[in-house]
N, C-alpha and C positions, 0 to 999 in steps of 0.2 A: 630496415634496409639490408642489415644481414643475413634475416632470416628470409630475404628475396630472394639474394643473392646464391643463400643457399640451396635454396628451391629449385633455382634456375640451373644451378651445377650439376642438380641429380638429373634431368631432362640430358634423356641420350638423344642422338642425332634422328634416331629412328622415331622416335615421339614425334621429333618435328616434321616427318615425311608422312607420316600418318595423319599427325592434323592439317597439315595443308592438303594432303589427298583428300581429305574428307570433306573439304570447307570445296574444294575443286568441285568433287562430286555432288557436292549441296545444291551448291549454287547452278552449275549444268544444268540438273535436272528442272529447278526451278525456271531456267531460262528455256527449254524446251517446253514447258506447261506455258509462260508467258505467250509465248509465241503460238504456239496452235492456240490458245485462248484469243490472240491479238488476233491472229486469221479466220477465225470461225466467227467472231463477235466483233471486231473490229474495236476493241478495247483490251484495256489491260486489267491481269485479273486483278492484281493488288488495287490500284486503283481504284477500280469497281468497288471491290471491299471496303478501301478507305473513305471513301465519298458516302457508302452507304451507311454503315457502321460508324464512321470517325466523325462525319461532315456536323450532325447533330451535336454530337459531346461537345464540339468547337465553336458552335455558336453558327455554322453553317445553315442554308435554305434545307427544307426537306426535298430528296431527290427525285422522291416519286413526283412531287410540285411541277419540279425545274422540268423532269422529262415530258411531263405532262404538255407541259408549255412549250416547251421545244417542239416538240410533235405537233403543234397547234398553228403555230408559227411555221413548220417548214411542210407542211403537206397542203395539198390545194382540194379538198374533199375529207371527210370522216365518213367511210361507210363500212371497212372493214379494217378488225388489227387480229393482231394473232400473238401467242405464247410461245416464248424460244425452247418451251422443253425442260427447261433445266428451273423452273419455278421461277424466270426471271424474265418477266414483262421489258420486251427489250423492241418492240417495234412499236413502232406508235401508228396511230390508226391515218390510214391513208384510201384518200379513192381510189380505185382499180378500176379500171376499165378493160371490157372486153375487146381484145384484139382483131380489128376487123379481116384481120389476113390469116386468123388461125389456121391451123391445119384439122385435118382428119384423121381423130386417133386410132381408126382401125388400118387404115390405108396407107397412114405416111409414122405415125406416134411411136404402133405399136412394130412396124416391120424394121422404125431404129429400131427401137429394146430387142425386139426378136437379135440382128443382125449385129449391134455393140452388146449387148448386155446390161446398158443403162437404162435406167428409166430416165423419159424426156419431162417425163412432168412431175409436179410434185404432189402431196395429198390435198394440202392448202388452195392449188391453182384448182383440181379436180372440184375440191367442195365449193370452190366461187362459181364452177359452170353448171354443178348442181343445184345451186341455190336460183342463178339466172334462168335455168331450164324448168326450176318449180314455177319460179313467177311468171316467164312467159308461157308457157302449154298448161297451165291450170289456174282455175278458178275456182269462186265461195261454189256457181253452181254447180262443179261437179262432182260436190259431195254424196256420197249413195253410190255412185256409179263404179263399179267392179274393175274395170279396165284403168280410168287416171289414179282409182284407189293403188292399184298397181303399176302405175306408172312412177306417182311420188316415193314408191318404195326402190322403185328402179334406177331413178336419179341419184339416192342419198348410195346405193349400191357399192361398194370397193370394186368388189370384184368384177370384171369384164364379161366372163362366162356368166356371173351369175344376173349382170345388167341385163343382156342378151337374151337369155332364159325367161326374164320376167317381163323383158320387151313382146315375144312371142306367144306368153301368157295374156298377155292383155290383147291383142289380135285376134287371139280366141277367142275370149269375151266381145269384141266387138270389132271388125273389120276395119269400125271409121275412124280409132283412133290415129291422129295422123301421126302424135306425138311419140308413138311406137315404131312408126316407118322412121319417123327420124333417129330414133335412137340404133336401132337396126342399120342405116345408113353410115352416122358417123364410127358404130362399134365394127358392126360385122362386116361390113364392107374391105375388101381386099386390096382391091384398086380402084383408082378415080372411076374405071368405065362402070365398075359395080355398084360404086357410091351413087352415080348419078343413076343409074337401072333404079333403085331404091328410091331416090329423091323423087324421082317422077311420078313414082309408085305414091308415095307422102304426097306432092302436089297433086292428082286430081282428087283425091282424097279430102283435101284442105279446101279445094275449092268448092267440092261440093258439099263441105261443110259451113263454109263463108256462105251461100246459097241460101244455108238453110235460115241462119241466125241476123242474114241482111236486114228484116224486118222489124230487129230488136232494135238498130243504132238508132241512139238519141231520142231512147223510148224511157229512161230514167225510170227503168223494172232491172229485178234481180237479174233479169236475162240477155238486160246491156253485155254485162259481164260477160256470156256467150260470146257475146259475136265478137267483141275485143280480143277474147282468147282467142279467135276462130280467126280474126285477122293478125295476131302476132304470131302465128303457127305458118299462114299463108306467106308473108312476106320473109320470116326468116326461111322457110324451105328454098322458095323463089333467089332471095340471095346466097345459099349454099347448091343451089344449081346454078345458078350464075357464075360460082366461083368453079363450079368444075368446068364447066364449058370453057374460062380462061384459061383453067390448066391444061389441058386438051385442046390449047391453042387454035382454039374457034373465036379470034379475038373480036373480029367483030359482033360477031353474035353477042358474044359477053357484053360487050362494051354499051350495045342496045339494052341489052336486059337491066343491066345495072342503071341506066336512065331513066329506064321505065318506072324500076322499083324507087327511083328519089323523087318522082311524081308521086308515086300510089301510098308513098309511106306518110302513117300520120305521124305528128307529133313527138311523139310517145317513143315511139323507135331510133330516135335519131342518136341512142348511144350505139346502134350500132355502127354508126360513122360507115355508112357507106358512099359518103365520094370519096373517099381512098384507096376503096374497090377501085372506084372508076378510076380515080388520078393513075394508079398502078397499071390496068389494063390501056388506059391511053398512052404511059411511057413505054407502056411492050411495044404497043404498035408505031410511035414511034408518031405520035399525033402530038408532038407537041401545040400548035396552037389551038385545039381543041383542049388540053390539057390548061393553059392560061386560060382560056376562059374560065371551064372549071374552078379552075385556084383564086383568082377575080372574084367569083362567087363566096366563099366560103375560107377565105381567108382576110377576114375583120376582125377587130379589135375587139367586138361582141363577143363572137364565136371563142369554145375551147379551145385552141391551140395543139398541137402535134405536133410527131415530128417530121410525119408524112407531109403536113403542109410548109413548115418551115425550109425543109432541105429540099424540097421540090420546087420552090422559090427559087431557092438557091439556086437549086441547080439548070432550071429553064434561064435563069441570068447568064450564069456560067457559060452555058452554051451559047450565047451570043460572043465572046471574047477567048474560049478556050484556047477555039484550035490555032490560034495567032498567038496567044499569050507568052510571052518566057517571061520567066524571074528573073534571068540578070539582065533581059532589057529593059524589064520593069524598072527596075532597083537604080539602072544608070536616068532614064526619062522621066519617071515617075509612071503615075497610072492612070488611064483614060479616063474620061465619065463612065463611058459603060464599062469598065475592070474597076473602077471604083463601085459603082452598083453592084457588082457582081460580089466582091471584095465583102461589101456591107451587107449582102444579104445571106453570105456564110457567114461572117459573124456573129447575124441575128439567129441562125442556126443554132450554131454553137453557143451561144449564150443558153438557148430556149433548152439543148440534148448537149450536153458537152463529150457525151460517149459516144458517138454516132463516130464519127473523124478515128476513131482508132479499129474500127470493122469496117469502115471504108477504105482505107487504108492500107488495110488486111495486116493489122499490127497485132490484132488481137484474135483469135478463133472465133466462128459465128458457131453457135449451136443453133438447133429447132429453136420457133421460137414459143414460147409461153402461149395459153387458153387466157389467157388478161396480161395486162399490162398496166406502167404507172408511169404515166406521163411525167417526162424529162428523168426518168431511172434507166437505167443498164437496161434491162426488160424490155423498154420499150427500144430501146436503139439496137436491141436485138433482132426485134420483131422488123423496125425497117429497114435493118439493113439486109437481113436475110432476103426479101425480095428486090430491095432497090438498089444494090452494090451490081447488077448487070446493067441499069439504067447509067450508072456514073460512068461504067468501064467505056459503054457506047459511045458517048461523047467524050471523044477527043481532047486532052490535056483538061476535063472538068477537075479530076482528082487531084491535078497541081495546082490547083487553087487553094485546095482545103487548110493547108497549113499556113496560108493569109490572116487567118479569122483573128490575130493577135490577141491583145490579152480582155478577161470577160470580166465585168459591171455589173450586169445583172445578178440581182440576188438569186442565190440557188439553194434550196431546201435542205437540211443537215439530216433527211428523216429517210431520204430514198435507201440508203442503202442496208437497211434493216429490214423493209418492207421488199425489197427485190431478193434479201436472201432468200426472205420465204417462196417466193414466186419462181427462183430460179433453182435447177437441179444442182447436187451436191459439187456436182464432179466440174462443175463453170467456177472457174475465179472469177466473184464480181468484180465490177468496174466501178472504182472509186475516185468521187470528184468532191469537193477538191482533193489530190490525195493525202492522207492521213500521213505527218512526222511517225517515228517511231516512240513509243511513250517511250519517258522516261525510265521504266522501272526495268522494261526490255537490255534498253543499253546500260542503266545499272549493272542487273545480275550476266547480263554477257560480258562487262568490263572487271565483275568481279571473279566468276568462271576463268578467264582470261589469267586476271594478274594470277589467282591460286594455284591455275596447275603450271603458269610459270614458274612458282616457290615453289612446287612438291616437284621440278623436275630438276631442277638445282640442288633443291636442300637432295637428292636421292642421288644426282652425281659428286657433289660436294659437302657432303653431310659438317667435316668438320668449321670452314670457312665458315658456312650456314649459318650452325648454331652459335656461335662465334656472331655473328649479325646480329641472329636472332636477341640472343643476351645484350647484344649492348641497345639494340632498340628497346625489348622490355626495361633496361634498367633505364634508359631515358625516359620512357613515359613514367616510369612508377617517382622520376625527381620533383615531377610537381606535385605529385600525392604527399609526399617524403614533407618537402616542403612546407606545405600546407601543416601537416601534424607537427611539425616543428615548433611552429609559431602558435599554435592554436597548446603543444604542452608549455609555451613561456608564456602565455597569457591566461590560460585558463588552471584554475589550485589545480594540482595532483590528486588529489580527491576524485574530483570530478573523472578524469580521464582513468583515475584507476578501477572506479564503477562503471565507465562506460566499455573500458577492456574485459569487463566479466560481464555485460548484457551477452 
């Protein structure tokens, strides 16, 4: 105890301002890595560490197991996952679905980036529409052929100029490829009126390739294959002119075409979800009960779910009570059958997208929306709210409803928001449901940052009082060590403790 005491005598004040600066500075910095680690990954790094590293030594599950299963459990499809970069498998594999309301990256994609300097999309969203664009515009037959040979080179492409380039190469080789006009279309196109000069250019093209291979359907030869390709070429060009013509507010036209195309389409195409084309173009125009029928149709308990069909529920309810509704007549009467309907079917919204309500809202910024999507993810309440927050504004007191939907039951997937970082650009804060507490390791080292440069600002104004503290709290801790050796030299020989003071 003397030789504590001692010890602690020599320690100038200035010692003490220098270790607590330094225990300050430690800790900071470690609280600023926690934190951009917490916001980039939505975890904490120590954490991470302990669970993967510690969890085993302790008798804990294996991690990779648990994540495994978590992932299995909260995604509704396994068709795609992806690598965060950093060697740490942190997304678990989720369906993606193609966005029936994408945009045009030459026309709308690239003249953001041009005009902000962001990029709208990400590499991840790119490689899923080059993967979709391999499967539908090629086939086993078109193996040998110079032009798709260069086409599938032209999908896997990064570059825009160089997509472009090798779009115009394959043209040369062959006029009929259509899957060339479409690429030329979606890339080089400037604006919708040129996008669509080009689509048409692709549509008769397609059709006089459908012409050719009609002879093969349901001929079960290698050359079925043909005419499949020959009609998922024709129906997707057919709905990306469809969608210019809505954009270029030819609604009715559009509204026909996209009819047309939910007769003519087999099977097979129906990820493209095209009645949400239509749903959308019937809310432009303001068709609501052609839009109910619609919804009648293709909104069952079979069917996949969205959140175009769930909020468009919603919101054709809504519109029956909006424009009379108030909240504090509500609140003193109660609520009608039809504001109770209405009521229950934002709800079932927000249950299905619980992000949807904060871009409606306009609580949150809309950005472009994403080339795929992941149903009930940020991503996809992205994608409907970008076209259908003009739909809410129209009708009259709909958006005072939205904060009705009270509190959610439905189970909701722990896996979306790993899977939407990838999908979504750097510069978007996702949307986090439920929202994530702050770990504990966060408000640790911020509590500990906190108390230390409290002591190094003290001990630097009051050095002597300080150290003064300082010494009598070290000599309080060191009385139970003190103690302990006390009773451990009256019980144990002298011997012993005088070979254990020379180990």
């Amino acid at each position: 105890m003397n030789m504590a005491n001692m010890f602690l005598s020599t320690l100038s004040p200035k010692f003490y301002v220098a270790l607590t600066g330094t225990s300050s500075l430690i800790s900071g910095l470690i609280l600023i890595f926690e934190w951009w680690y917490f916001r980039k990954y939505g975890t904490s790094f120590i954490e991470q560490v302990s669970l993967t590293h510690l969890s085993p030594w302790l008798g804990g599950g294996d991690p990779a197991t648990e994540g495994a299963t978590a992932g299995a459990n909260g995604s509704d499809g396994s068709d795609n996952g992806s690598n965060n970069g950093d060697g740490q498998s942190q997304t678990p594999e989720c369906k993606m679905w193609r966005n029936p309301l994408n945009l045009f990256r030459g026309a709308e994609y690239q003249r953001f980036q041009a005009a902000r300097n962001r990029e709208p999309l990400t590499y991840y969203d790119m490689n899923l529409s080059a993967q979709d664009h391999q499967t539908f515009f090629t086939c086993d037959a078109d193996s040998g052929k110079p032009e798709y040979e260069i086409m599938q080179t032209a999908w896997r492409e990064r570059n825009p100029e160089a997509r472009i380039r090798l779009a115009k190469e394959a043209l040369e080789k062959s006029s009929d490829c259509a899957a060339a006009y479409i690429l030329l279309a979606e890339e080089e196109g400037t604006t919708i009126l040129e996008v669509e000069r080009i689509l048409k250019q692709a549509l008769r093209v397609a059709e006089a390739n459908f012409r050719k291979t009609v002879i093969y359907r349901d001929s079960n030869s290698p050359q079925e294959s043909l005419h499949r390709r020959d009609m998922n070429v024709l129906i997707y060009v057919k709905r990306r002119v469809a969608m210019c013509t809505r954009r270029l507010g030819r609604l009715k036209e559009a509204i026909k075409m996209f009819r047309d195309l939910l007769k003519e389409s087999p099977p097979w195409m129906s990820v493209l979800n095209m009645h949400e084309n239509l749903l959308e173009a019937l809310l432009e125009a303001q068709a609501y009960v052609d839009a109910q029928a619609v919804l009648a149709r293709y909104d069952d308990i079979s069917l996949p779910k969205s959140a175009t069909i769930c909020y468009t529920a919603a919101l054709l309810k809504a519109r029956a009570v909006a424009d009379k509704f108030s909240p504090d007549v509500a609140t003193k009467r109660g609520l009608t059958a039809a504001e109770l309907a209405a009521v229950e079917a934002i709800h079932r919204a927000v249950e299905f997208n619980p992000h949807v309500p904060k871009y409606l809202l306009e609580m949150k910024p809309l950005i472009l929306p994403t080339e795929h999507i992941l149903k009930r993810g940020d991503s996809e309440a992205i994608a409907y709210s970008f076209f259908h927050l003009p739909h809410w504004k129209r009708v009259d007191g709909a958006l005072n409803l939205l904060p009705l939907h009270g509190h959610l039951f439905f189970p909701y997937p722990n896996s979306t928001e790993f899977a939407d970082r990838e999908l979504l650009p750097s510069f978007h804060e996702v949307s986090v449901y439920p929202k994530k507490e702050l770990p504990f390791f966060i408000l640790f080292t911020g509590a500990l940052c906190s108390c230390t440069a409290i002591l190094a600002l003290l001990t630097h104004q009051y050095p002597e009082p300080m150290g003064i503290v300082a010494k009598t709290i070290l000599s309080w801790s060191y009385m139970p060590i003190q103690y302990v050796l006390d009773k451990l030299e009256a019980i144990l020989p002298s011997n012993i403790l005088h070979q254990l003071s020379r180990v």
